[in-house]
Structures are given as C-alpha cells and as structure tokens.
C-alpha positions in Angstrom: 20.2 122.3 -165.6 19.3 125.9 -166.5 22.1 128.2 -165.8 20.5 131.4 -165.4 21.3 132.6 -161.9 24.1 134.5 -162.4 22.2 136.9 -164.5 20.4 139.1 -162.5 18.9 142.5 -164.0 21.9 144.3 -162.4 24.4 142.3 -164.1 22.7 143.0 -167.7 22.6 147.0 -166.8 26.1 146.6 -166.5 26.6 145.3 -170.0 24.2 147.8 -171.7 25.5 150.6 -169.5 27.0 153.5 -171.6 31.2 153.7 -171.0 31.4 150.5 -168.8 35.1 150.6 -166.9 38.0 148.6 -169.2 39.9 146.0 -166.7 43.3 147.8 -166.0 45.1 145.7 -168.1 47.7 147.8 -169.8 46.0 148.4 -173.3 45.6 151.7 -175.0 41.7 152.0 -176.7 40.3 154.7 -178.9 36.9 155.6 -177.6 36.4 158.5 -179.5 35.6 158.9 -183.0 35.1 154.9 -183.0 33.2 154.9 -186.4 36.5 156.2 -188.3 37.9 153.9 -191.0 41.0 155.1 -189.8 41.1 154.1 -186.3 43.0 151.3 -185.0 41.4 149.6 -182.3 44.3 148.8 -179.7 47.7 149.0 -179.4 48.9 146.0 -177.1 52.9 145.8 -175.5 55.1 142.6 -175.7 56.2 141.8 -172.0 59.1 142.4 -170.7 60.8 139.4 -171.9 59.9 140.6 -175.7 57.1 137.6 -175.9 53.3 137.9 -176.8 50.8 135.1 -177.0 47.4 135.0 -178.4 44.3 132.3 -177.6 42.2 132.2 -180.5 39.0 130.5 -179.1 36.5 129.6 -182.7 32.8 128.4 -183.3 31.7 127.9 -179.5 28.0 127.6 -180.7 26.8 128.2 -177.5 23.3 128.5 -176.2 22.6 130.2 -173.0 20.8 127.6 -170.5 22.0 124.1 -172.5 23.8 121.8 -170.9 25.1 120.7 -174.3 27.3 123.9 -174.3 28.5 123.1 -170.4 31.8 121.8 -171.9 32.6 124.6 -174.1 32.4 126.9 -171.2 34.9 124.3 -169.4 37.0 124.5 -172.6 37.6 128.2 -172.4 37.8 128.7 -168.9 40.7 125.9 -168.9 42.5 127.3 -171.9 42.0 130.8 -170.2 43.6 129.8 -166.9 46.3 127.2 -168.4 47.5 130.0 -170.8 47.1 133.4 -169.6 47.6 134.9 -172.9 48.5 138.1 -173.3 45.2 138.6 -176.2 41.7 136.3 -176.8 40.3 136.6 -180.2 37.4 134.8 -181.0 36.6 133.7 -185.1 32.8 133.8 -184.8 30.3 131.4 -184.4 30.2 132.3 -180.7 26.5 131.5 -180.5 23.9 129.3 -181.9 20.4 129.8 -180.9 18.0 131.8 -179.3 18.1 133.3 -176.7 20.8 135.1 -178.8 22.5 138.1 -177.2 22.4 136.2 -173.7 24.3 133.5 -175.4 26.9 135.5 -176.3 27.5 137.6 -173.4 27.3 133.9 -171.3 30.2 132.4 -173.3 32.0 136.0 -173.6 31.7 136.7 -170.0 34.8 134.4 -168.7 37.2 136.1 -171.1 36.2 139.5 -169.8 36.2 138.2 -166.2 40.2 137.2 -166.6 41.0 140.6 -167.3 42.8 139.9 -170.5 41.9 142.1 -173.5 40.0 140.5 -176.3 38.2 140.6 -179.7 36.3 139.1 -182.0 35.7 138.4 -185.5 31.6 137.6 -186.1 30.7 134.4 -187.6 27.5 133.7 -189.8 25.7 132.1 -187.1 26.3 135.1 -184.7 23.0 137.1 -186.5 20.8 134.3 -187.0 18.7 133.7 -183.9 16.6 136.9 -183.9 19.3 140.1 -183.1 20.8 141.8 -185.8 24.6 141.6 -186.3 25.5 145.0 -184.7 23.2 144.3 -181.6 25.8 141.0 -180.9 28.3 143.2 -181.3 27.2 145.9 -178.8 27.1 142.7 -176.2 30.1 141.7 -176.6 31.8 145.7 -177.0 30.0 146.3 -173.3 32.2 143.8 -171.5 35.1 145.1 -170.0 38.1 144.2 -171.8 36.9 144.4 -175.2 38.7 146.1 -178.3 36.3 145.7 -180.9 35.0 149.2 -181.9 31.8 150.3 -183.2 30.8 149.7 -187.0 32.7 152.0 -189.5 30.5 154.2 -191.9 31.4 153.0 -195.2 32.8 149.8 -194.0 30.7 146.4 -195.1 30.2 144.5 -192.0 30.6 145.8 -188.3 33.6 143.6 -186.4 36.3 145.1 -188.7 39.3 146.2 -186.4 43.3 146.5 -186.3 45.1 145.8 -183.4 48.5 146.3 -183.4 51.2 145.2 -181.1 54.2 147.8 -179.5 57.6 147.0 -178.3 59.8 149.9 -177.5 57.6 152.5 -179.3 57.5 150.5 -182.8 54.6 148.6 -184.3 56.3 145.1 -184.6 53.1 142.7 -185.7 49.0 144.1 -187.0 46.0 141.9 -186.5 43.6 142.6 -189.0 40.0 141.5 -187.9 37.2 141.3 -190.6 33.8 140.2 -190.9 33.2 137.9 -193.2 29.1 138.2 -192.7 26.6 135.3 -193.2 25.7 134.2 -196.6 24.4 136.1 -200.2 22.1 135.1 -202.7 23.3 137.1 -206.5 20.5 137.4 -208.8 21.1 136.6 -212.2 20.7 134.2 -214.7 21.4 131.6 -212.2 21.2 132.4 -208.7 24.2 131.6 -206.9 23.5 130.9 -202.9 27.0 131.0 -201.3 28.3 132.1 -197.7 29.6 136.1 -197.6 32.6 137.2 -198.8 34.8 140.2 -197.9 33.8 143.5 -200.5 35.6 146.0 -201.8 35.0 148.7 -198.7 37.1 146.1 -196.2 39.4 145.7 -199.2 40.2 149.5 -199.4 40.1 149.8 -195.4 42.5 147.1 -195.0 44.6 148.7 -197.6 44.6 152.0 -196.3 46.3 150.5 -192.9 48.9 148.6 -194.3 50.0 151.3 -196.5 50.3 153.5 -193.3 51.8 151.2 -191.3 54.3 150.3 -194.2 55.1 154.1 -194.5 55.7 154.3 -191.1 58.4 151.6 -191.1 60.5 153.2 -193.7 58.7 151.4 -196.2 58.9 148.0 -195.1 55.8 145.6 -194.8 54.6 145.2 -191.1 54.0 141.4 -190.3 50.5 141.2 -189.8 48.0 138.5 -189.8 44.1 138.4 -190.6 41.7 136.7 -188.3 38.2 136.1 -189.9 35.7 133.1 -190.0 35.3 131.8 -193.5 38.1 131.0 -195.2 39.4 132.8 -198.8 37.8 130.1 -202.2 41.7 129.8 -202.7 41.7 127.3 -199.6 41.0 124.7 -202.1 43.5 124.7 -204.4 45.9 125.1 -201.8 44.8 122.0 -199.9 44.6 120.3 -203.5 48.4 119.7 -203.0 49.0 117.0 -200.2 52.4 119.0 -199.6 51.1 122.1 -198.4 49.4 120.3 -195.3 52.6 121.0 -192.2 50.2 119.3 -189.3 46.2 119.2 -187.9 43.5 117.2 -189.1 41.9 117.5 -192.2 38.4 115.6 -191.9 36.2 117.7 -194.1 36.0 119.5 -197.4 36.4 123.6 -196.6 33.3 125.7 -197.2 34.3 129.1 -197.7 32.2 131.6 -200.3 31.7 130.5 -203.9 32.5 134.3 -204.8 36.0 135.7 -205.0 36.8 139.3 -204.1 40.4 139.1 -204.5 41.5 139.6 -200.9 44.6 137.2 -201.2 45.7 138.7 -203.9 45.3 142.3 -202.2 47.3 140.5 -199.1 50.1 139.3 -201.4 50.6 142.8 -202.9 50.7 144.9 -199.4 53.5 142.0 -198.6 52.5 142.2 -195.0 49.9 139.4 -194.1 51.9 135.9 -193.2 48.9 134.2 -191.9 44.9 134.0 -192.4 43.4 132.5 -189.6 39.7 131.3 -190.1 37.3 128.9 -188.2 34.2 127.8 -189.5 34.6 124.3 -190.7 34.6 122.0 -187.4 36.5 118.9 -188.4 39.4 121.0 -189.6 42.3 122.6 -187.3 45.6 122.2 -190.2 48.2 124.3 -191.2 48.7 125.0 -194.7 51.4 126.3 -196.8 50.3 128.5 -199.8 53.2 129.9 -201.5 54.8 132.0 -198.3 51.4 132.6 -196.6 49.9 130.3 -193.8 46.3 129.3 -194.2 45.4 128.6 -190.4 42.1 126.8 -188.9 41.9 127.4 -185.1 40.9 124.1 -183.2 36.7 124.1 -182.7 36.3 125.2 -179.3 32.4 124.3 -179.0 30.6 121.2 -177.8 27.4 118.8 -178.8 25.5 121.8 -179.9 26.2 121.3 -183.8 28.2 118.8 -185.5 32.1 118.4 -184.9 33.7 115.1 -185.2 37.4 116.3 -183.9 38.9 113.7 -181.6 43.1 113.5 -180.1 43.9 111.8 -183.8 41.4 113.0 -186.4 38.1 111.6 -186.3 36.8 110.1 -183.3 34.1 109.0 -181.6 35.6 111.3 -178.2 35.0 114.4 -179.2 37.9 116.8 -177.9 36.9 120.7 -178.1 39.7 123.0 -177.3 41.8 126.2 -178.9 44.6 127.8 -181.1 47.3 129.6 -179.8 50.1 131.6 -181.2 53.3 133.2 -179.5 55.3 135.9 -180.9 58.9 137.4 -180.1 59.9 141.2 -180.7 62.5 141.6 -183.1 62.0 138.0 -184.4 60.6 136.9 -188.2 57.7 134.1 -187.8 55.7 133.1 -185.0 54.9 129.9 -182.6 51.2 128.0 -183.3 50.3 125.4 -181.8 46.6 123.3 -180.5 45.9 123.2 -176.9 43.0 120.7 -176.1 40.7 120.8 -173.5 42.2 118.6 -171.2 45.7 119.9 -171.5 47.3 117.6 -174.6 49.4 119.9 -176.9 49.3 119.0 -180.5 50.8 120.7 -184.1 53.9 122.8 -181.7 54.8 124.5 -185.2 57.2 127.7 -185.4 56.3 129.2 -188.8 58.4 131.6 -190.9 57.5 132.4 -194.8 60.3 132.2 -196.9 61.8 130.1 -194.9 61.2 126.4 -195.9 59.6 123.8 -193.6 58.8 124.9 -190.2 60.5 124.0 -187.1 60.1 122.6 -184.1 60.3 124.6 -181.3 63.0 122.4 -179.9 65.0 122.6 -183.6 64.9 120.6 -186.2 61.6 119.6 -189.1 58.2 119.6 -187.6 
C-alpha cells in the first residue's frame, strides 16, 4: 500500500522553507555562523530530577512507499511514545533506496512530530540512492526539532556536531556526532576498497572541543560519548577477547574500515570519551569492554528491507527490530544502557562506569 498521502506539496514547502519554527522544547540552537568548526550545536538541560535519557534509533533502511519498512515506522513511533526521551539520535543508515530524500524525511518525520530534539549521525547508505550527502542532510536539518548544523568548511564530512548537556550552568556530559562517510578506494600498489574512516580534519575538530571543554572544567576531562555509524578497526581485537562481551548479541563479524586514523587513540588521550556508539552491522547490539572505554552497538531499528537476523535471543527466525537507550544522572560517574524492543521487552539493563570493574545492575549487584 503506497503511503504517500500525507505528503502534499504544502507539507514539502515546509521542509525546504528557509528558518522553519524549532518545536518549543527547551533547547538552546546556534543558527548563526552554523559552518564554524567551533560551534556546538545544542546545549540540552537535565530535568528537574537531575535525569537525561537518550533513544538512539540505528539503520532504519527505510524506503518511502514500501510496506517492507511499515514496521520500522511502528518501531520508532513505539519507542518514541514508550520512552519520551529527553534526545533522539539516529546512527545512519536512515534510508535505503530511491526515492531518497522522501525516505528520509518519511522515517524522520515522527521524531520531529514528538517535539523532542534530535540528531543524526549519516550512515553510508544515506548518499547512495541519487542525492548527495549534504542534500539528506538539509532534509532532515528542515524538520523542526533538529540540531544538526550545516557542514563545517574544513571539516570532512557534513553531520559533524557537539551537543552538550547543562545542569545548573555546568556542561556535565558532550555528545560528539561524526560522520563516518560511505566507503574509499586508495590507489596504490594494491588498491584497498574499504568503508570510510574518520580523517584528520574531524580528528583536529574533535580535539579542539575537548580541550575547551576540559579547560573550562578546571582541567578535568568532560564525560563525553561519540555517536557515529561504522565502528573504529580496533572493534576486532577487542571482541577477540570473549571477556570483554558484558551482554547483546553477537551474530556477525564487525565491518568497520580496513584503514586506521587513530581516533581511539586521540579519544584515549583527551581522557573524556567513555563510550563509542556505532550501528551498522545488523545482527550485532553488544556491549563491549575495551580497556575503560565502551564499544556500543545500538539495536537495528529497521525492517525486511535489507538483511538483519536479530531475534528476542540472538538469531531467530522472528525478526525483532527495536532501539538503544541510555539514561544519565547529573553529578553521577557512568551511565544506564539498555535495549528496548519493539514490542516492549527490555533486554542488556547495564549501568556502565569505566574504571570501575563489571557493571551493575540497576537494581545492584553484577550484570
């Protein structure tokens, strides 16, 4: 059944109209001077009660008028309703064919509709079907609601942002959103065909923020976490050791680039990043130790338009899309994660702390 009703010529002025109204939702955004490396994108508040909670939604692969994508929709309107988080950010792969840019204002639209701020993080498929990269992204930056900003000169990549979040005038956590691009063929004596990586600009941009944000707290690391959709080469050793794996499924080797760029190591210097949260590879939603960082994979919130294999327990013929969420408290070290499937089953309820052994339960004792 083709799903095209709802948008009329009037509703697709709206989202290519110049300065479209944000939702009143309590968020500060820069909308001058957007293409600044130096800008930060938002600055969110903790509520009242000192808690924040994020929905990271990951590889929808939606196609506008498919009924194979009807249940992703259903996926993220549930999780949307069932949650109310307080932030959406989505880890790319929000599309997957043609037509393109109504695909990914389709699958966006519900987000922006729930008046809850949100972001994403471009995945390789997102600039396949026929628009280039930054045209996505000015579909998605025209619904209300969104932080992303526009492409920085100088920066590789256009959905690089920082988000931070506030309580009682201090920055207590960043978000670091990069783009982590398509794929990249080096000429040479062998030709080496491998997905993108992150390059030296979004190295020296990220830097740049964390040594101002560090400055800023007397000189102590801000906890931050980077959101992006192909995971860092060192996923593999690190999933090498059996011990590292704290919960999820792991149903399928990691694909992340073949070519290193040295953004862990650039993460482990700064001493501020706890987490990397990636998408990308469907039959994978674990948490990983690796050394006292958290490799992340959200939970693949698409349907039967490409492969995924995910069931309640690992691989299964009933596929079960849904979403990652994480929860925050001001003043508190670590952070809650846990799976939400569509359907309502929690799975993987983790509170995670680096440094700090095993993680908990959130009702106390080892996960």
């Amino acid at each position: 059944m083709k799903r095209r009703s709802f948008l009329k010529n009037a509703a697709w002025a709206s989202v290519f109209a110049v300065g479209a109204p944000l939702l009143s939702t309590g968020f500060r955004k820069y909308d001058g001077d957007t293409d600044s490396p130096e800008r930060i994108s938002a600055s969110l508040r903790f509520r009242e009660d000192g808690s924040f909670k994020i929905l990271q939604f990951t590889d929808t692969h939606y196609i506008y008028g498919d009924p194979r994508s009807d249940r992703a929709m259903e996926c993220v309107k549930e999780a949307l309703q069932a949650e109310k988080p307080d932030l959406v950010i989505h880890t790319g792969d929000i599309l997957f064919g043609r037509p393109d840019r109504e695909s990914a204002f389709e699958i966006m639209r519900p987000i922006s509709e729930s008046g809850i701020p949100f972001a994403v993080a471009l995945g390789n498929h997102d600039s396949q079907y026929g628009s280039p990269r930054e045209a996505i992204l000015s579909v998605i930056r025209a619904l209300p609601g969104c932080l992303n900003t526009a492409p920085k000169e100088g920066i590789y990549g256009c959905s690089n942002d920082v988000i931070t979040l506030q309580h009682k005038g201090k920055t207590e956590r960043v978000l670091y959103l990069f783009d982590s691009m398509d794929a990249v063929i080096l000429k040479g004596e062998e030709e080496i065909h491998s997905y993108d990586y992150i390059r030296y600009s979004q190295i020296g941009w990220y830097r740049r923020h964390s040594e101002r944000f560090t400055r800023e707290n007397g000189g102590t690391p801000v906890p931050s976490m980077a959101f992006f959709h192909i995971p860092l080469p060192e996923i593999n050793e690190a999933i090498a050791d059996p011990s590292n794996l704290l919960g999820g499924n792991n149903c399928e080797p990691p694909c992340p680039s073949r070519l290193n760029s040295g953004l862990l190591a650039q993460f482990r210097e700064m001493g501020d990043v706890e987490a990397i949260v990636t998408g990308h590879d469907h039959d994978c939603d674990y948490v990983l130790r690796y050394g006292n960082m958290y490799y992340i994979y959200g939970r693949y919130s698409g349907c039967d338009t490409v492969y995924n294999h995910l069931g309640r327990d690992g691989v299964s013929e009933e596929k079960i899309s849904g979403c990652r969420l994480f929860e925050f408290k001001a003043g508190e070290k670590g952070f809650r994660t846990w799976v939400r499937l569509h359907g309502g089953e929690v799975q993987q309820d983790l509170y995670l702390e680096p440094d700090a052994g095993l993680p908990q339960t959130p009702g106390g004792g080892d996960a």
